[in-house]
C-alpha positions in Angstrom: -3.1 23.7 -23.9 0.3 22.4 -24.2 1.7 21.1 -27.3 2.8 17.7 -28.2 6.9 18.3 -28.0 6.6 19.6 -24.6 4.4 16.5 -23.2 7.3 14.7 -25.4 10.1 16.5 -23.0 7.5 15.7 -20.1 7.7 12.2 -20.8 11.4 11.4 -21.3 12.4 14.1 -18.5 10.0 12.2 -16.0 11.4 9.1 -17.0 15.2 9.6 -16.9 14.0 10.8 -13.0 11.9 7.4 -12.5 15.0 5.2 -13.7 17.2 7.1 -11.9 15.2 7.1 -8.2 14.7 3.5 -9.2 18.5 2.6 -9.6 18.5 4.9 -6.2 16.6 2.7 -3.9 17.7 -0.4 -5.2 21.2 0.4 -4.3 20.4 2.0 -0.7 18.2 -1.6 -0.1 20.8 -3.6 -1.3 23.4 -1.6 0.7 21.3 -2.1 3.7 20.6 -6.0 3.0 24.3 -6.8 2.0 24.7 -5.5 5.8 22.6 -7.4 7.3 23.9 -10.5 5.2 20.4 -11.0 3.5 18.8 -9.3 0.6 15.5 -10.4 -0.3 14.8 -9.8 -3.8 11.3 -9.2 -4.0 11.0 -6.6 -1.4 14.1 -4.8 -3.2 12.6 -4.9 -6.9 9.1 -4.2 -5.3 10.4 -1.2 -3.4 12.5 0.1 -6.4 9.2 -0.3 -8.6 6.9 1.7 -5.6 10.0 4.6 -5.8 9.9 4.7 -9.5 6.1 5.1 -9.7 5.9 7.6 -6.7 8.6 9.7 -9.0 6.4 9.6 -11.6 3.1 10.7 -9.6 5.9 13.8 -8.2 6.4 14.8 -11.8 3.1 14.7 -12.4 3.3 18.6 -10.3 5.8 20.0 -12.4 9.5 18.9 -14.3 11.8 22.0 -14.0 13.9 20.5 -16.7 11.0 20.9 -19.1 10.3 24.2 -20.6 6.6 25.3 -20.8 6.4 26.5 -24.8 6.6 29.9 -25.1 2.5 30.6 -25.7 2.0 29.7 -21.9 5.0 31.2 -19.9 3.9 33.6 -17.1 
């Protein structure tokens, strides 16, 4: 079973991803929108929120930032 400090790491490594794929999409929609001279808020902030959670289901597989303690490496 894994310890507390790595779910810890899990936690603010999967995180730091979510923000950051968040901040992602929101840009790329309201890169796109400013181009076609309309951005509609709640499909960016919806969007942004759908790409932040689906990060977080991804990390859900495995963070290669976080180290697995040393009792369960392969």
């Amino acid at each position: 079973m894994r310890n507390k400090e790595y779910w810890i790491g899990w936690a603010k490594a999967a995180g730091v991803r979510a923000v950051k794929t968040v901040a992602q999409s929101a840009i790329a929609t309201i890169g796109t929108a400013v181009v076609l001279n309309d951005v509609n808020w709640k499909v960016l902030i919806s969007g942004a929120i759908i790409a932040g959670l689906l990060s977080m289901l991804t990390s859900v597989a495995g963070i290669p930032e976080v180290e697995l303690p040393k009792s369960e490496e392969k």
